[in-house]
N, C-alpha and C positions, 0 to 999 in steps of 0.2 A: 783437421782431424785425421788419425793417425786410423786407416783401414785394416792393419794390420803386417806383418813380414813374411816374404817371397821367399820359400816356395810354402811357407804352412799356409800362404793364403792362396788363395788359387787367381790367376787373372779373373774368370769368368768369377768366383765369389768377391772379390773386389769388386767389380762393377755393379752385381746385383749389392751389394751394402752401398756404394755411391747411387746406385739410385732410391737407393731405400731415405738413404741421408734427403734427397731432394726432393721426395714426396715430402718428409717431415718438413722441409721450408717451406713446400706450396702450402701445406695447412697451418703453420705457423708457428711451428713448434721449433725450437731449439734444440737440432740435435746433441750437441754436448748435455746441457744442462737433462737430454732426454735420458742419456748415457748411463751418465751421475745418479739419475733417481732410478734406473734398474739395476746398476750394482749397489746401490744399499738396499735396494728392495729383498735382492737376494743374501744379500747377508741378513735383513732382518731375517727372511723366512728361515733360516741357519741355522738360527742364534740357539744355542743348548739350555737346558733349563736351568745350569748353574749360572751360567751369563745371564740370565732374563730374572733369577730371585737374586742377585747380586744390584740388577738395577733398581729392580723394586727396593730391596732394601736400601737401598743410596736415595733413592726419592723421598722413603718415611724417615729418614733416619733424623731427623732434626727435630720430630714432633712424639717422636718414642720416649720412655723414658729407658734409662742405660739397661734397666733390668731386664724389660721387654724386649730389647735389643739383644741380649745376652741369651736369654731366653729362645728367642724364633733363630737366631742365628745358630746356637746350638741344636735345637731340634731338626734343623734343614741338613745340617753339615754328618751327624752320624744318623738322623734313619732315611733321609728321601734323596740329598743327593747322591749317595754313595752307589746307588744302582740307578739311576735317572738321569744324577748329574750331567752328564755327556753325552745325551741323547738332544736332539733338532727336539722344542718343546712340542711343537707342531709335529712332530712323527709319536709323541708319545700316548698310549691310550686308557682308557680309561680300565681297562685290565691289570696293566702294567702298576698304575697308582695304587690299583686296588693293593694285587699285589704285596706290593713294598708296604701298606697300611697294615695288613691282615699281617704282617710280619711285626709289627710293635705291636697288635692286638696279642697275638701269641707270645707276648712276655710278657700278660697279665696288665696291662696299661692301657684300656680302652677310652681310658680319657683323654692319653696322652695323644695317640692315633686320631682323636674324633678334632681335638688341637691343631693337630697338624693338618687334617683333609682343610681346616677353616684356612690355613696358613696356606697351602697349595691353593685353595680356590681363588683367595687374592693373587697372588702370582702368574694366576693363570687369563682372572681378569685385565690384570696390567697388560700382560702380551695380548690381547684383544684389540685393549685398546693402542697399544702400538705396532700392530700390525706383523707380530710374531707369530701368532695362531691364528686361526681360524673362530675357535670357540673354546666357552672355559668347558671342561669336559667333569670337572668334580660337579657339576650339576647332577650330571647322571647318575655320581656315587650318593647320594642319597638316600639314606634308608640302609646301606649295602653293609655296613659296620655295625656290630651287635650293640645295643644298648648300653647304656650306662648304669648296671647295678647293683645297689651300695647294701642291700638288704635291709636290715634294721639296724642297721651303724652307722650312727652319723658321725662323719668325718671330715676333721677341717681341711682344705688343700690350697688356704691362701694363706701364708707366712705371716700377713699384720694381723689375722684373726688367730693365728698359734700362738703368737706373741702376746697378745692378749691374754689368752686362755691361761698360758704358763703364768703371767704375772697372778691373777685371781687363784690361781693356785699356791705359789708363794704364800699369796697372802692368806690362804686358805684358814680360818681360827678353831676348828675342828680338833679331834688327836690328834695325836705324832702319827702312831701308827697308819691312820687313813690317808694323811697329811703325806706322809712317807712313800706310801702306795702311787700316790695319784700323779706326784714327782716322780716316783721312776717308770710310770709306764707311758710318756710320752719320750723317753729316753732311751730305753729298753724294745717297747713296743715287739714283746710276746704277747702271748694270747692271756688273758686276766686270769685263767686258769691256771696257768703257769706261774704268775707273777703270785697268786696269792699264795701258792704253795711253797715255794722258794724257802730250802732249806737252808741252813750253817752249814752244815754239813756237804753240801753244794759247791760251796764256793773257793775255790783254789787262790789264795790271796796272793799267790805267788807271782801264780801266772795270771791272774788278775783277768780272772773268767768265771765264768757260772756253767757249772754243765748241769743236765739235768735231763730224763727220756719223753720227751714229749706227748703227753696223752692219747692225743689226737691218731695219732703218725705210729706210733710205737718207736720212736728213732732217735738216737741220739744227737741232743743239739750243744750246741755252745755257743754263749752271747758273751763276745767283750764285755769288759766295764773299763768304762773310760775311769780319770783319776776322781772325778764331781761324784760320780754315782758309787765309785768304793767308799767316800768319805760319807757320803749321805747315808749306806747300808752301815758305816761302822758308827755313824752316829745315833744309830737305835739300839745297837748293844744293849747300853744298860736299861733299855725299856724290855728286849726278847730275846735276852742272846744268853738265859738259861735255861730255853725253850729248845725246840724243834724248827720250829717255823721265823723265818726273820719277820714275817707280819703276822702276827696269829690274833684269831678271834677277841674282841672287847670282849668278852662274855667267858672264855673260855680259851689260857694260853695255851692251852694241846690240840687246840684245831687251830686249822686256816682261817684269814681273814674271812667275814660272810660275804658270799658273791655279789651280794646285791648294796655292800659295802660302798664299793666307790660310784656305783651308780647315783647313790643317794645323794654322796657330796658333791658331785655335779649339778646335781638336780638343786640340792642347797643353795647354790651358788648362783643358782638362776642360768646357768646352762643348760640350755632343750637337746633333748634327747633329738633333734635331726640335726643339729650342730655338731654334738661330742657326742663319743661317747668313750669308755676304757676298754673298749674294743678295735673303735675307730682310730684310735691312733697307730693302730698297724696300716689301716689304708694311708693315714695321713703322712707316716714315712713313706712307704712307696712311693705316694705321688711326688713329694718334697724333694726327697735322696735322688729322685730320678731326674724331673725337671724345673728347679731349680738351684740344685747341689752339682748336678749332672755326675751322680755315682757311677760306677756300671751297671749295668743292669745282672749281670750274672752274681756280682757281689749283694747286689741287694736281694738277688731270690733265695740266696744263700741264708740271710739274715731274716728276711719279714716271712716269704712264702713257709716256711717248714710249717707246718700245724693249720695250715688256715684251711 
């Protein structure tokens, strides 16, 4: 065994390490192999939290399914490693996490945040158990993230249940006009306020947008319309489009549709008002666009937040 090089090592610190080596043989230890297990000890204790959720994720990664995978791997990569990444995980504290949390809570995403402390607390478990940390420290954050809520709008945030929803609406046997409605406001998702008033006069077909001043806000908004939803608004024409209004009251085509209009056909349909509702689908792009679209988040405050 190699003590080290003359002069960085000193004679007198040679001989205290050769007697150190010979204690470890009276008790029976092998000092190489003793060597060996404190320099990986010290590189576990090292190891950065991007190294330590990179191995976690290589261990589940066979029993994930691709989406989940895409999913936790995106949420790690732009909100918790980008200021954690590169920190000893074991120097990191439970401030710190907070932190970095409270800062996707502050883009209106408390779900996404409460997501991801469950995703750091595995991570943090794994290096416990292999001797990266000390302790998982998101135990502590508990309670420390504002609740989750949804008010009285229920809103779907899992894709095979929107998927769903939108087919029962397709097939919705109801009027156009409601029929109309209920198609574009998981598309659009303004506030149903907005959506029933929705003028002709509104719509720039040019530029293939909807402007209109938002109730709520007092402020000028503008919603794209993809090419589905300009063909859908000019396929009601010949039912309202010598009207005012592109969805105007069954009762009366000089008012707007009645508010309590697309609740009903939900409710028709045997969708519960803690599932859907034509409010909810503003939460439900949020959560969707953000994780698992992975939009921006500045683009989507642009688009859902204005009115709410």
């Amino acid at each position: 065994m190699s003590l080290g090089d003359y002069p960085t090592v000193s004679l007198k610190q040679a001989r205290e390490r050769r007697d150190e080596i010979r204690r470890q043989v009276a008790m029976g230890i092998n000092p190489s192999e003793y060597r060996k297990q404190q320099k990986q000890a010290q590189v576990q204790q090292g190891k950065t939290l991007a190294v330590v959720a990179q191995e976690w994720i290589e261990t589940n990664r066979k029993k994930w399914a691709d989406s989940n995978l895409v999913t936790i791997e995106s949420r790690l990569k732009r909100d918790i490693l980008p200021t954690l990444g590169h920190i000893p995980i074991k120097e990191i504290t439970p401030g710190q996490l907070l932190d970095t949390l409270r800062a996707v809570v502050g883009r209106g995403t408390v779900s996404t945040a409460k997501r991801e402390l469950a995703i750091c607390s595995q991570i943090w478990r794994y290096g416990v158990a292999c001797g990266y940390c000390a302790q998982d420290i998101t135990y502590s954050l508990r309670g420390a993230l504002p609740p989750l809520v949804r008010g009285h709008f229920g809103a779907i945030t899992d894709p095979e249940t929107l998927g769903k929803v939108l087919g029962m609406i397709d097939a919705y046997p109801g009027g156009v006009t409601v029929k109309t409605a209920l198609w574009l406001c998981p598309r659009l998702f303004v506030r149903p306020g907005e959506l029933r008033t929705m003028r002709w006069s509104d719509i720039d077909w040019s530029a293939r947008e909807w402007r209109f001043v938002v109730s709520k806000t007092k402020q000028p908004h503008i919603v794209p319309l993809a090419d589905q939803v300009l063909r859908k608004i000019e396929s009601i024409r010949p039912v309202s489009g010598r009207g005012e209004y592109v969805l105007p009251s069954l009762r009366n085509a000089h008012k707007p549709l009645s508010n309590m209009a697309l609740t009903a056909a939900l409710r028709a349909m045997g969708i519960p008002g803690d599932m859907a509702t034509a409010h909810g689908f503003r939460a439900t792009a949020r959560t969707l666009l953000d994780e698992i679209l992975h939009y921006r988040v500045d683009i989507i405050a642009k688009q859902v937040k204005v009115g709410i």
